[in-house]
C-alpha positions in Angstrom: 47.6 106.1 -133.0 45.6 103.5 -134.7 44.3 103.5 -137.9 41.0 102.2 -139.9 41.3 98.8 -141.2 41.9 99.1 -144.8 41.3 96.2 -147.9 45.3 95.5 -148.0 45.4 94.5 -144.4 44.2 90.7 -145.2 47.6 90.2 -147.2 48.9 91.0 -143.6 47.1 88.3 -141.4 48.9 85.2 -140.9 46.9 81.7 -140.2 48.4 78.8 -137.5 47.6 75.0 -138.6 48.7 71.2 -138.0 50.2 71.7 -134.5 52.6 68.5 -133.3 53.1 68.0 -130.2 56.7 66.0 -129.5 56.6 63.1 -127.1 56.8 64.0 -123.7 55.3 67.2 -124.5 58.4 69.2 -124.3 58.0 71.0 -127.7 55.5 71.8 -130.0 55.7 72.0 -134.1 52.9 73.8 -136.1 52.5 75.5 -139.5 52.5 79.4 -140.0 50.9 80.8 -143.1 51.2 84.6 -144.7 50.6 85.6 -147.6 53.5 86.5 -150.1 52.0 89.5 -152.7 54.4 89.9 -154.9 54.5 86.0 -155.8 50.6 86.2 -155.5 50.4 82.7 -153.5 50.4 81.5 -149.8 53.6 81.0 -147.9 54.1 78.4 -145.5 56.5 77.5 -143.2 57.1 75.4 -140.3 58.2 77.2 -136.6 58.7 74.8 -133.4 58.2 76.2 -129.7 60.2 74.6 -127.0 58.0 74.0 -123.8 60.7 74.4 -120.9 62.6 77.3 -122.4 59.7 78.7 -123.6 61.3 79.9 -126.8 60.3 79.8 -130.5 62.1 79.4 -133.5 61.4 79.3 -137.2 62.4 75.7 -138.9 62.3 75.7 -142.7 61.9 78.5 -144.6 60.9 77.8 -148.4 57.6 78.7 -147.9 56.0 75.2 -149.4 56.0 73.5 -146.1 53.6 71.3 -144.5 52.2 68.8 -141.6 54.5 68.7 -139.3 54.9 64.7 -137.7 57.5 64.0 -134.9 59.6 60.8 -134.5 58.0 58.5 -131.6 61.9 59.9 -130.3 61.3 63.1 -130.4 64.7 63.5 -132.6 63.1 64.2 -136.1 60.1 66.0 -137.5 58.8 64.3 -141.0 57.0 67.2 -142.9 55.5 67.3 -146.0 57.2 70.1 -148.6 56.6 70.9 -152.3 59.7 72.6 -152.6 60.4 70.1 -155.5 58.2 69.6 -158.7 56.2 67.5 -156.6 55.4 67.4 -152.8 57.7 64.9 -150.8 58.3 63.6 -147.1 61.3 65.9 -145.7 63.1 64.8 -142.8 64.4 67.6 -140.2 66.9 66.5 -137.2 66.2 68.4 -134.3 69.9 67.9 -133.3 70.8 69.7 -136.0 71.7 69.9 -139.6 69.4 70.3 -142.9 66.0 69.4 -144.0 66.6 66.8 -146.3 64.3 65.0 -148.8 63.3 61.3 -148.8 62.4 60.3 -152.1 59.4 58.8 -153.0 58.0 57.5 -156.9 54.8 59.1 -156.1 53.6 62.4 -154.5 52.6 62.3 -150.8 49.5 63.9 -149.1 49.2 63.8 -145.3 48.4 62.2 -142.9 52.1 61.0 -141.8 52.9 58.3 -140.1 55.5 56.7 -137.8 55.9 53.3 -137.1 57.0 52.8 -133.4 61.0 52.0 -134.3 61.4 55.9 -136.0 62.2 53.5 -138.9 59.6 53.8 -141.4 56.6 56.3 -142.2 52.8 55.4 -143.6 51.9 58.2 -145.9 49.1 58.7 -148.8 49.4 59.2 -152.0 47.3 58.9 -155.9 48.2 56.5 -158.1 47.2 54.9 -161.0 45.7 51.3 -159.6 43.8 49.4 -162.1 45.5 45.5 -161.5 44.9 44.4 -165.1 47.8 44.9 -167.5 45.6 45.0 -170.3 43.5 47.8 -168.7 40.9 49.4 -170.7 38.7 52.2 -169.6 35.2 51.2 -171.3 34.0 48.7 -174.0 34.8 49.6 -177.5 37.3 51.9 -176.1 40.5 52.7 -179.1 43.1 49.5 -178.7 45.9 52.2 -176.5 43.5 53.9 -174.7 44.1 52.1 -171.7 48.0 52.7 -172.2 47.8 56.0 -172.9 45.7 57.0 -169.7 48.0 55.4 -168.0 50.9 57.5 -168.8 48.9 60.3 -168.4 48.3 59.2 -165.0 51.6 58.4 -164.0 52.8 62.0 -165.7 50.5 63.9 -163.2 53.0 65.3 -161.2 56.8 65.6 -163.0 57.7 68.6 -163.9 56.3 70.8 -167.2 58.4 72.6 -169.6 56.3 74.9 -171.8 58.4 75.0 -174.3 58.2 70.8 -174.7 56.6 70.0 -178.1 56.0 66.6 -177.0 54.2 68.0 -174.4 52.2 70.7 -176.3 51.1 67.7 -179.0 50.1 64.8 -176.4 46.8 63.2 -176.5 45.5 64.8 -173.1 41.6 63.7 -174.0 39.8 63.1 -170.7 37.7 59.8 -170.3 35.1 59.6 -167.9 33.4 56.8 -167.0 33.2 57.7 -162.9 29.9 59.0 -161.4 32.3 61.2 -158.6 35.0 62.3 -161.2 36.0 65.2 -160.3 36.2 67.8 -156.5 36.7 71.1 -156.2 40.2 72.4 -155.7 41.6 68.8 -156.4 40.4 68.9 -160.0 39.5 65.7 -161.9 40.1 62.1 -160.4 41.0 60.5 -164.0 42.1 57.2 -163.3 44.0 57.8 -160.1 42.9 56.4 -156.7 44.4 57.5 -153.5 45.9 54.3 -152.1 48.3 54.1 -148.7 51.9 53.6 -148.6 55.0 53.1 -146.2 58.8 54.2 -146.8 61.6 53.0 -145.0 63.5 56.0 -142.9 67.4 56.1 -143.0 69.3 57.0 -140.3 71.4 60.0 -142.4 70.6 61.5 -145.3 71.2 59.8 -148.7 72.1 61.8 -151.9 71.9 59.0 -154.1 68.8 57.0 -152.4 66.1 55.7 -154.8 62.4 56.0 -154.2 61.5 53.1 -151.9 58.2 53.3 -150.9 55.8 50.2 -150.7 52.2 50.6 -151.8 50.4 48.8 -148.6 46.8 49.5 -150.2 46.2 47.2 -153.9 42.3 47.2 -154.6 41.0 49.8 -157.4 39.5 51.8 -154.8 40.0 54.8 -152.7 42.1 54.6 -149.2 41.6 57.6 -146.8 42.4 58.6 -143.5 45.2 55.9 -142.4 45.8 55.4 -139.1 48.6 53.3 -137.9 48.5 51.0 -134.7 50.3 51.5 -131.6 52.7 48.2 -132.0 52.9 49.6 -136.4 51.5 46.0 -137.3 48.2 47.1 -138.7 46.8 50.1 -140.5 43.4 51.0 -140.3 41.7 53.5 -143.0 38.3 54.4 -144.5 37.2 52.9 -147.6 34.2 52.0 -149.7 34.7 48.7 -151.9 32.0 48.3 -154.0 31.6 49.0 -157.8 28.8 51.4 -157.2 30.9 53.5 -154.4 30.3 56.7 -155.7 26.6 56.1 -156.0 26.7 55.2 -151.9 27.2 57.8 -149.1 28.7 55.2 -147.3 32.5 54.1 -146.7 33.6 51.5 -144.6 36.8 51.3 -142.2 39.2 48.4 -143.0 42.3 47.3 -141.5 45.6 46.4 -143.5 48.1 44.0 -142.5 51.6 46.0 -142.9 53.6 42.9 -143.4 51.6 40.7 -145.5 49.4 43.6 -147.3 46.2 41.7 -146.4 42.6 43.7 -146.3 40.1 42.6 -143.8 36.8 44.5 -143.5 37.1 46.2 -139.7 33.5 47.9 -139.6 30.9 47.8 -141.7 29.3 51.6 -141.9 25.9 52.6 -142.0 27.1 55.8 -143.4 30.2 57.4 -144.2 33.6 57.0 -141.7 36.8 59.3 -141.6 39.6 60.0 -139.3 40.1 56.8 -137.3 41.9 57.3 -134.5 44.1 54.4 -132.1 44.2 54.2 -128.5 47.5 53.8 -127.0 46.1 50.6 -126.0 45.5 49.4 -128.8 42.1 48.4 -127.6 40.0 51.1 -129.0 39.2 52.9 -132.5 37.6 56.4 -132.1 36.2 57.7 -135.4 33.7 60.1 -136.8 30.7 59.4 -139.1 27.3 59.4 -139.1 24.6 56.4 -140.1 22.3 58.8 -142.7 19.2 59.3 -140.5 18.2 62.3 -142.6 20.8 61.4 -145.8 23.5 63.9 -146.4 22.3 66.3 -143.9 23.4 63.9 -141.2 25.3 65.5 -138.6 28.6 64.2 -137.7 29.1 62.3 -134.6 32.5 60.5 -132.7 32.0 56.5 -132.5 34.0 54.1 -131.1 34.8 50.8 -131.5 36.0 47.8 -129.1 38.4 45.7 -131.8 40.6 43.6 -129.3 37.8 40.4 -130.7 38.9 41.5 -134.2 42.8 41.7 -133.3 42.6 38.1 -131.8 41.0 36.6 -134.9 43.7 38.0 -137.1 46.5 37.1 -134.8 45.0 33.4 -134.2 44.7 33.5 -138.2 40.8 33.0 -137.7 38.2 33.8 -140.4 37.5 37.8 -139.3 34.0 38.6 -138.7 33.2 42.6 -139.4 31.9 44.6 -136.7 28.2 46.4 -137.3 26.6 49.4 -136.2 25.6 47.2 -132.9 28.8 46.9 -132.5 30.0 51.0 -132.0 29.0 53.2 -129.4 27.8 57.0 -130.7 29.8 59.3 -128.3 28.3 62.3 -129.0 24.4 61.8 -129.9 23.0 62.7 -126.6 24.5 66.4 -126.6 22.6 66.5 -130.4 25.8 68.8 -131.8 28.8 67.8 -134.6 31.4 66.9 -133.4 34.2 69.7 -134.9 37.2 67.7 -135.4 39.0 64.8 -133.6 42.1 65.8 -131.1 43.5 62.0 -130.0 44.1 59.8 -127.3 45.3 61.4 -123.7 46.9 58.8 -122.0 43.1 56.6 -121.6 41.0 59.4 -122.7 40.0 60.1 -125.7 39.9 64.1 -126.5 37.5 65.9 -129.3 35.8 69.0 -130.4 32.2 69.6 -130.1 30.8 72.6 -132.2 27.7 74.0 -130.0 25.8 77.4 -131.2 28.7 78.0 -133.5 32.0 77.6 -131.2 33.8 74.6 -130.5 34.5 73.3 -127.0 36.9 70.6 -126.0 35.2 67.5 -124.7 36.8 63.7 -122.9 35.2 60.3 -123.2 36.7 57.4 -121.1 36.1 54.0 -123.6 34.8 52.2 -120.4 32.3 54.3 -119.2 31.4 56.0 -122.8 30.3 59.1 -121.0 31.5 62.7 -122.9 31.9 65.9 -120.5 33.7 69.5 -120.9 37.5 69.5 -121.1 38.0 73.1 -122.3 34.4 75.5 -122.7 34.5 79.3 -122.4 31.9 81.3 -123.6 32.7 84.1 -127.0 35.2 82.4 -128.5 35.7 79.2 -131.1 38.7 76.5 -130.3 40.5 75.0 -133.3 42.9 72.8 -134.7 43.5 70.5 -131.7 46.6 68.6 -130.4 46.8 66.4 -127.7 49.4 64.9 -125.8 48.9 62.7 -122.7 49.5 66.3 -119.9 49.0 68.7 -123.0 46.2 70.3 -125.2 47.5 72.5 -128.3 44.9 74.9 -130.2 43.8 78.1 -131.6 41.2 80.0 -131.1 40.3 83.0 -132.2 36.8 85.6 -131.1 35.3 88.3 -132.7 38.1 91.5 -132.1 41.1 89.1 -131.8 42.4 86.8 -135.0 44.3 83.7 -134.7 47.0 82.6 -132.1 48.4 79.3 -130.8 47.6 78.5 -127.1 49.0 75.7 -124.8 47.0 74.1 -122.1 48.8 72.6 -118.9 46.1 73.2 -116.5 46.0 76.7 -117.3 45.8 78.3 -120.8 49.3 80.1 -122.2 49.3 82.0 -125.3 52.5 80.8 -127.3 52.0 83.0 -130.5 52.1 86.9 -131.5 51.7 86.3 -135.4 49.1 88.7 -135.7 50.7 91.3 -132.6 51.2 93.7 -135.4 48.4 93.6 -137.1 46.0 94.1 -134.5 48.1 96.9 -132.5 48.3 99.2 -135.8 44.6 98.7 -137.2 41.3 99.7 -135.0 38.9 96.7 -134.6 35.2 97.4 -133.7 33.1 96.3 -130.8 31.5 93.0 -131.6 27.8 92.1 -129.4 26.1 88.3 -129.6 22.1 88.8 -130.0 19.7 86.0 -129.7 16.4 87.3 -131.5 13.3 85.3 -132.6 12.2 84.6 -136.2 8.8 84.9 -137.4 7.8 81.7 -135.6 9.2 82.5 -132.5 12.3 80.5 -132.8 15.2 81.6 -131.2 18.0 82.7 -133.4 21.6 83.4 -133.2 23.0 86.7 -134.7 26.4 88.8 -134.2 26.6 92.6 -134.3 29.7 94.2 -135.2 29.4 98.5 -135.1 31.3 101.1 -136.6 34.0 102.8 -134.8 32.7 105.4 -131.9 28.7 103.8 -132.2 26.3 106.0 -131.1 22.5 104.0 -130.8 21.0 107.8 -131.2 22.2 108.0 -135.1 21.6 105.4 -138.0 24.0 103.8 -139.9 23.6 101.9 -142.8 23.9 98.1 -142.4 24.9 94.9 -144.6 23.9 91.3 -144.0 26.3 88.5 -144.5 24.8 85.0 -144.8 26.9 82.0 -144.5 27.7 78.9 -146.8 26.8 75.2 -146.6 23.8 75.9 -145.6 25.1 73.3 -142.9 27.8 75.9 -142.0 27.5 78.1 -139.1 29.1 81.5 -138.0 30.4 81.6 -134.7 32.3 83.7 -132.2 35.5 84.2 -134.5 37.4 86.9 -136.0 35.7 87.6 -139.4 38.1 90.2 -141.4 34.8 91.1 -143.8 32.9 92.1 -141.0 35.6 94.3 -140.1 36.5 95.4 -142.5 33.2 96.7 -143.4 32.3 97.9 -139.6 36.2 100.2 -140.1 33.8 101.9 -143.4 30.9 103.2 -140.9 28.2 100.0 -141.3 27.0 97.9 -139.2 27.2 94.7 -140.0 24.7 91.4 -139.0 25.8 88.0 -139.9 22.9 85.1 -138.0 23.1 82.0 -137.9 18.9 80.9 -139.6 18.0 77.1 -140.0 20.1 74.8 -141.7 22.7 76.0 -140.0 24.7 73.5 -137.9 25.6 73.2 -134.4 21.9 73.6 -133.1 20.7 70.1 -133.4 19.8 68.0 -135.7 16.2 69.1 -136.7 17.2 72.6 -136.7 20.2 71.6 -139.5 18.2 69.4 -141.7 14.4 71.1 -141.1 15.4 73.3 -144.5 16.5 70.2 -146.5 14.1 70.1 -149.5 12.9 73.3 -148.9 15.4 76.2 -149.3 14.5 80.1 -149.4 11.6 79.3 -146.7 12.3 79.0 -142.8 16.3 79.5 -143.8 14.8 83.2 -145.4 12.7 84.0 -143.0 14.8 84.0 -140.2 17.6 86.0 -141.6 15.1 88.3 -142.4 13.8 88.8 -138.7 17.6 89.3 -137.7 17.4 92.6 -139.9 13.8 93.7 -138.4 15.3 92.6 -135.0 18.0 95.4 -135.4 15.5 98.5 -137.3 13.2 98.0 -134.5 16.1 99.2 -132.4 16.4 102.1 -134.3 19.7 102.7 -135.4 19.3 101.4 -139.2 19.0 104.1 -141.7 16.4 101.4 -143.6 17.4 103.4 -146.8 20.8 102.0 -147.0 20.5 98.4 -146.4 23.1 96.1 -148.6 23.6 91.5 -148.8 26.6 89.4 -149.3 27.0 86.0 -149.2 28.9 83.1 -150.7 27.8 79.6 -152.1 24.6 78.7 -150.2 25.1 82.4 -148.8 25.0 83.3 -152.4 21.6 81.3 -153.2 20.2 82.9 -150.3 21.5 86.6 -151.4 19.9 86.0 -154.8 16.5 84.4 -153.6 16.2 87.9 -151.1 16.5 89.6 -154.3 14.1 87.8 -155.4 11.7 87.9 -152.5 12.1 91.6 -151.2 13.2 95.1 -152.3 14.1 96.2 -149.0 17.6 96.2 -149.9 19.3 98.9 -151.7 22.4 96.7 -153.4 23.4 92.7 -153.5 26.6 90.9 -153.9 26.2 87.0 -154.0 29.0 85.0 -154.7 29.7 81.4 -156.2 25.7 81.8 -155.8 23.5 78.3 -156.8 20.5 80.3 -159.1 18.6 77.3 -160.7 18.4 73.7 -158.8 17.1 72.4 -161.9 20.1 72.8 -164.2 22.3 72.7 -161.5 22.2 68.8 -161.1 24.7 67.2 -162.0 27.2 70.0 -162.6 28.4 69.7 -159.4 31.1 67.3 -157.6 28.2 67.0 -154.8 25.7 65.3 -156.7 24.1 63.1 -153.9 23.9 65.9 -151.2 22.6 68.1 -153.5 19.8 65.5 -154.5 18.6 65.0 -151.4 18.6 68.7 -150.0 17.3 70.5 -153.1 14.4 68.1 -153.0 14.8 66.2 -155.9 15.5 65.1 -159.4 15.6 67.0 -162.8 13.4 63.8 -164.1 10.5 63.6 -161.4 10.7 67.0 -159.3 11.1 69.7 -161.8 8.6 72.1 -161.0 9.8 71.8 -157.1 13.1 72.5 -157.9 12.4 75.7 -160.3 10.2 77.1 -157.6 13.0 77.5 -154.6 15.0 78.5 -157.2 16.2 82.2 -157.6 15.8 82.1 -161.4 12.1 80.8 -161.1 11.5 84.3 -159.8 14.1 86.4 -161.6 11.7 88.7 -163.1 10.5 90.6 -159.5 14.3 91.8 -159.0 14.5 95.1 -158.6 17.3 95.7 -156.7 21.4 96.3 -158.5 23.1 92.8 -158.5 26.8 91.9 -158.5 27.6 88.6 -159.1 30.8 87.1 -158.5 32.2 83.2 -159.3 35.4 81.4 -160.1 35.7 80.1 -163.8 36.7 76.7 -162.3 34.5 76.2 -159.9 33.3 72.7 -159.6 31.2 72.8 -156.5 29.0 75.8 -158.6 29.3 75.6 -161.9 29.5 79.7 -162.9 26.8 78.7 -165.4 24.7 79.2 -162.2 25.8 83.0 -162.3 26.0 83.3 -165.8 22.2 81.9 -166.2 21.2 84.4 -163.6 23.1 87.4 -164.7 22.1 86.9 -168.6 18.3 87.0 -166.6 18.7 90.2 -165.2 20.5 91.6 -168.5 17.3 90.3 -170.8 15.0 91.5 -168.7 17.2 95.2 -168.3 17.8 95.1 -164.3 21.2 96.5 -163.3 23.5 93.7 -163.3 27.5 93.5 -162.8 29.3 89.8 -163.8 33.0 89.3 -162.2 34.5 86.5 -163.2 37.8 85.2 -161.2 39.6 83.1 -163.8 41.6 79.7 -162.3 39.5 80.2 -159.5 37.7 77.0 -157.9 34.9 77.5 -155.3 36.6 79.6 -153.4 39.2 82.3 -154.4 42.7 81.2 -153.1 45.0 83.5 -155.1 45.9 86.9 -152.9 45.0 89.3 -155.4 41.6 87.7 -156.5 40.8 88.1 -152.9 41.8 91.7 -152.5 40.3 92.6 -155.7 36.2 90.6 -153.8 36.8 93.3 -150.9 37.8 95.9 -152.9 34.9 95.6 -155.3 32.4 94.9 -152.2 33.8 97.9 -150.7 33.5 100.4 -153.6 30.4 98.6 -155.0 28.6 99.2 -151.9 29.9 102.5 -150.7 28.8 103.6 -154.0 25.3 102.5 -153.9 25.0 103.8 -149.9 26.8 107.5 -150.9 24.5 108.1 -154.4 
């Protein structure tokens, strides 16, 4: 017999990512994912499915393993692990033997690369990159400044010992001269640049081998995104070099000679570029970007790019002319929807995600006729983490009562993974219903419904509203463990999808931009009346959580109504005024809050929650990470010390080493459990 879902069940759902398919398609590598709660951390480990036996096996096991890559062979899968004090290519033989490690100086991030001999692989990696020996990071600056950052920058990733002295008494000052120094999760830049490199790849493992790798990348900028050629003479990558980069939503895509190291400028952006991808043609760049028609709202969209012109004037060592925006053909701007992610090339097609209404489909271009159309679209469910091979597609998908597996497509659709079998046949999962309501103006607004165990539309229950991030997100036909969870405790739970969310089009993303808490409210809002008009709400016992934007938005309802009878917002953005510049999205944040601290003021304090802290009524919880550096938790704390001066019922939870999200296992069960008691407590008193 089943039981209710319970908060310790999310320790028990396992994740699927950075599926590989092998050459010729006859086996597939991807990443599995659990949570271990007694080291408090995630686990990760890499399994591989064989296609004809239709078998699958578990390949490394140290739990700090990573995207997978196979040999253009098929014999070896390069994978990166941080099983040492710093994360490394490991090279696996599929023929046999151990994983074993091939040094590199610096510390590798994905993407990994082959070159088309199995003989070398292009990788990433930060490194300290200023050129000039005498280096120093600002005028007037002490004489060893420059030396000592350095060090500092080169230290980054070897090994701590706590008990080091040394350590304890070096000069660890940070010096920040950057407008973009610092992201969430990654932490702060300091005077590292991510920069592309290549290794050479022995044959056997070598015990004694020293760190070979070549940095291929030499200007003091920052290399994303490689992408290496079919015939490994050229690597293409996305980069912005100009001294006032981080000032520019723009980056570039430029194409590095492997053998001589020398930078030509490939396309010339009108916005920002990522994820180039080759054709096996070598004929054709497919990429994603978007050229800034409303700024940083911009939806995402898949260009491509004809550089066979480009190739000859390198090869005929001609003067190389960049290609413009006339040059690239937008894929995807006549469906008005983001693309979701990039898949690659199948055999002259090139295959994507497009994210429509909140689930993504799988679409084809053909490079000569530029026209887009439906690989892969099936209604109440959301496709993810594409793999493509020339008769293959590899994804997962999950929908609203199923969580995430791995599926194989061959001309019909196989389910290769039972990760979550378990899970799902021990714990009762609620009924889930798509609505399509209107909002105040009559515009037509997604929602999803998910009701308690054994519903009955004759009784009211009481019901919480959960309000996505971004506010360019979107929710979507996917398993969300929350709503569950919450639906397993006798509510009924709404989450909508209001302007500004994406995968509508883009007037219905960007129409909120400079004006937040105003359509974006109102239409979550209507979702609610939508479902008390039905007449199953007890009205009484009516509760709101939401994260980041979904925070802002949980605040300003506060703010703006009393209809509810308890709030959770989390990592919520309370006061647009002080919150420039505090964040590692300065730009976006300019252009959608409406303004500058300097000139717009008065706008920005009025679609702020703060502004209008003194009509709450209703009991707040506030919840943030201490190291958050998308929010700064001064944005809770300035809200919370509000509500405390002014004697409203107010609760602070601070996670602490937490970014913008919470990532360590018993942070997260600790949200749910507090969400949980917090507002059983408020619906029960």
């Amino acid at each position: 017999m089943k039981r209710k879902m319970e908060v310790e069940d999310f320790v028990r759902i396992k994740s699927i990512a950075s599926p590989s398919i092998a050459p010729r398609g006859n086996k597939v590598a991807y990443v599995v994912s659990r949570v271990d709660k007694e080291k408090d951390k995630s686990q990760s480990n890499l399994y591989l499915y064989d296609y004809n036996l239709g078998k699958t096996k578990q390949l490394t096991f140290s739990g700090e393993d990573s995207a997978p890559s196979f040999s253009p062979d098929g014999k070896k899968i390069a994978f990166i692990s941080s099983r040492t004090e710093k994360s490394q290519i490991w090279i696996l033989s599929l023929e046999g033997g151990e994983a074993w490690c091939l040094k590199t100086k610096e510390a590798v991030s994905p993407p990994l690369h082959w070159t088309p001999h199995c003989n070398e692989i292009v990788y990433c990696s930060e490194v300290f990159s200023h050129e000039k020996d005498q280096w120093t990071p600002y005028q007037g600056a002490p004489e060893n400044d420059g030396k000592r950052l350095k060090e500092l920058a080169d230290n980054v990733h070897k090994e701590k010992n706590k008990e080091d002295e040394k350590d304890k008494k070096e000069n660890k000052v940070k010096v920040i001269t950057r407008f973009s120094y610092r992201f969430d999760r990654h932490g702060y830049y300091g005077d590292r640049r991510n920069h592309v490199f290549i290794t050479p790849v022995m044959e056997e493992p070598e015990l004694d081998r020293k760190p070979q790798g070549k940095q291929l990348s030499k200007k003091d900028y920052d290399y994303t995104d490689p992408i290496l050629s079919p015939d490994g003479k050229y690597v293409v990558c996305s980069s912005r070099h100009s001294e006032r980069a981080d000032l520019e939503d723009k980056s570039d895509l430029w194409l590095i000679e492997v053998d001589t190291g020398k930078e030509h400028l490939l396309y010339d952006a009108p916005g920002p570029t990522s994820s180039p991808n080759w054709s096996p043609c070598g004929k054709y760049l497919c990429f994603s970007g978007h050229d800034q028609r409303v700024g940083a709202s911009t939806s995402t969209d898949l260009w491509l790019l004809n550089v066979s012109l480009f190739l000859s004037q390198i090869q005929n060592n001609q003067e190389t002319t960049p290609l413009l925006p006339s040059d690239a053909s937008n894929i995807t701007r006549r469906f008005d929807r983001p693309i979701a992610g990039s898949g690659g090339w199948q055999k002259d097609k090139f295959i994507f995600l497009v994210a429509d209404k909140g689930a993504n489909n799988v679409y084809e271009v053909d490079p000569l006729s530029l026209f887009a159309q439906p690989v892969l679209k099936i209604e109440n469910r959301s496709l993810s983490t594409l793999a493509v091979d020339d008769d293959l597609l590899v994804y997962t998908f999950t929908t609203p009562t199923k969580s995430q597996e791995l599926y194989l497509w061959d001309g019909e659709e196989k389910q290769i993974t039972n990760i979550n079998n378990d899970f799902l046949k021990e714990t009762l999962i609620c009924d889930s219903e798509k609505i399509i309501y209107e909002s105040n103006d009559g515009k037509a607004i997604d929602g999803w419904v998910v009701y308690p165990q054994k519903f009955d539309k004759t009784k009211q229950y009481p019901l919480i509203l959960l309000i996505h991030g971004g506010p360019h997100a979107a929710y979507g036909p996917t398993f969300m463990f929350d709503a569950q969870l919450f639906a397993n405790e006798g509510y009924i739970v709404l989450y909508t999808n209001p302007r500004g969310s994406e995968t509508y089009g883009q007037d219905f993303a960007s129409c909120i931009d400079k004006k937040w808490g105003d359509l974006d409210y109102k239409d979550v809002m209507a979702g609610v009346d939508t479902l008390v008009e039905k007449g199953f709400i007890d009205t009484s016992k009516m509760f709101v959580h939401g994260w980041s934007y979904g925070g802002y938005m949980s605040c300003w309802i506060s703010t703006q109504t009393d209809r509810f009878k308890a709030i959770c917002a989390g990592a919520s953005v309370t006061n647009l005024l002080s919150g420039y510049g505090t964040s590692d999205i300065t730009l976006a944040d300019e252009y959608e809050y409406g303004g500058t601290p300097w000139k717009d003021s008065s706008h920005l304090i009025n679609h702020s929650p703060l502004g209008h802290v003194d009509k709450v009524n209703t009991p707040m919880m506030l919840m943030h990470g201490e190291n958050d550096l998308r929010v700064a938790i001064a944005q809770t704390e300035e809200f919370f010390v509000a509500l405390k001066r002014i004697e409203k019922e107010a609760i602070m939870i601070r996670y602490p080493d937490e970014f913008h999200g919470l990532s360590r296992p018993s942070h997260q069960l600790d949200r749910f459990e507090r969400l949980v008691s917090w507002f059983n407590y408020h619906r029960d008193c």
